[in-house]
Each structure stands twice: as structure tokens, then as C-alpha cells.
N, C-alpha and C positions, 0 to 999 in steps of 0.2 A: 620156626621163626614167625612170631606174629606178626603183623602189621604196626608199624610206630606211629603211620600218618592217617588223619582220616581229610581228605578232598572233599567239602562238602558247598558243591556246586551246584548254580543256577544262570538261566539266560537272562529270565526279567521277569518283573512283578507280571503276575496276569492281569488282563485289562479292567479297570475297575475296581481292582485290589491294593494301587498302589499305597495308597496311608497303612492300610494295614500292613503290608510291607515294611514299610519305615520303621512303622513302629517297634512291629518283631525284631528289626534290626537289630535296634538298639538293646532289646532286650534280649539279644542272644549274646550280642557283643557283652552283655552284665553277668548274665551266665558263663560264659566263658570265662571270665575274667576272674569271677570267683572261684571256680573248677579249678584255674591256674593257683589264686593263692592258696585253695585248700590243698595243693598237690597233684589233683586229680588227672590234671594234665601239667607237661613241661611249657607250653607255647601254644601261642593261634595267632593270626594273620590273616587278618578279611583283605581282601584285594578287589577292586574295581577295572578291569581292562575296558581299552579304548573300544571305540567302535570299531570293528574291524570283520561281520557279515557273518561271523561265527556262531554259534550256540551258546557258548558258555563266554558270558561278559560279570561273571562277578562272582568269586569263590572266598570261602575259608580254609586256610592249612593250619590244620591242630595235629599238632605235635607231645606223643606223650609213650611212657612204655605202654607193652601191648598187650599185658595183661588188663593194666587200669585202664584204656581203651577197648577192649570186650567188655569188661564190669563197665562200664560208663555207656556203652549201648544199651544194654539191657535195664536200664535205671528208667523210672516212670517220669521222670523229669525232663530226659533226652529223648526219650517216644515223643511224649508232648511237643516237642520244639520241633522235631521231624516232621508228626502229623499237621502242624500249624503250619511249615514252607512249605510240604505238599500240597497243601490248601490255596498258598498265597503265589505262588512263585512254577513261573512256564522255565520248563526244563529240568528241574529239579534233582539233583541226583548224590548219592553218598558212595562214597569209592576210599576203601583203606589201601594204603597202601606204605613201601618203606622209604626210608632215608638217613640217610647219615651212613653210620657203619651195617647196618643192615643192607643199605643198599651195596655195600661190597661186598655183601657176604655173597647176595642174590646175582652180585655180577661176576664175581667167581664163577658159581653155581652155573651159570649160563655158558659161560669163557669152555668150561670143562664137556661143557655139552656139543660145543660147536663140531661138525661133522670135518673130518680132516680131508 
């Protein structure tokens, strides 16, 4: 079972970085968006959480099968966009992970595990 989701989370611009921030924003948000019409992915979702003392105040959940999300890691276009928040953004972090019917497969999986 691959991974269907990729969680691609941060806390906040690092200091002095913010326009560049901004900017990538928008330019990952085109990227994506294209990604999505060409098929590449099924869905993404940038989210901004409140202020609430935590580490991570603002993610994307891209949604796609998990083949064409391995092949889309590996592409010199998605390095690029990695290496660029790594740069820009304190906390930085990429976490795949499942959902939908994978996640029931995975909580089966789990359910059949549990010590009786």
C-alpha cells in the first residue's frame, strides 16, 4: 500500500525570508494546480491554522494515487520547490501518508493487531 497523501508542512516563514515566502507560495499553489489538471495529482489543500503555540500553523494535503506520488517526488521540478521551503520556511517538513479507503485498509491492519 502506498501512501495516497503527501502533508507538506511548516511553522512559519524564517525571519527575514518572509516575501520570499509569499512568493513561493503562490508559486507552489500554480504548480499544484497544474499537477492537478494534468492528472498528476487528484487534489491539494493549503490550510492556514490559527495561532494556537504549536509548531506547525500552516500546511498542504495533496491527494493523489501513490504511484503518481513516488513519480512526482522524484521529478526535478518537486526537488526544486522542496529545496526552495527548506530554504525559506522554520519547520519545514514532508510526511506521506493515507486516507480515504487506504486508511481502512491500514485500520483493519491495525484492529487485527491489537493484543487481546
Amino acid at each position: 500500500m502506498k501512501d495516497n497523501v503527501l502533508f507538506f508542512g511548516w511553522n512559519h516563514p524564517i525571519y527575514g525570508r518572509e516575501k520570499t515566502s509569499s512568493e513561493h507560495f503562490g508559486e507552489f499553489v500554480q504548480y499544484l494546480s497544474s499537477l492537478q489538471q494534468n492528472g498528476t495529482i487528484q487534489s491539494f489543500e493549503p490550510v492556514f491554522l490559527n495561532p494556537h503555540g504549536g509548531d506547525i500553523n500552516g500546511f498542504f494535503l495533496i491527494k493523489g494515487d501513490g504511484e503518481k506520488l513516488d513519480t512526482l517526488q522524484d521529478s526535478g521540478d518537486w526537488i526544486n520547490h522542496i529545496m526552495r521551503a527548506n530554504s525559506h520556511l522554520e519547520g519545514f517538513g514532508l510526511i506521506g501518508g493515507v486516507a480515504g479507503e487506504l486508511l481502512m485498509q491500514r485500520m483493519e491492519l491495525w484492529r487485527k493487531n491489537i493484543p487481546e
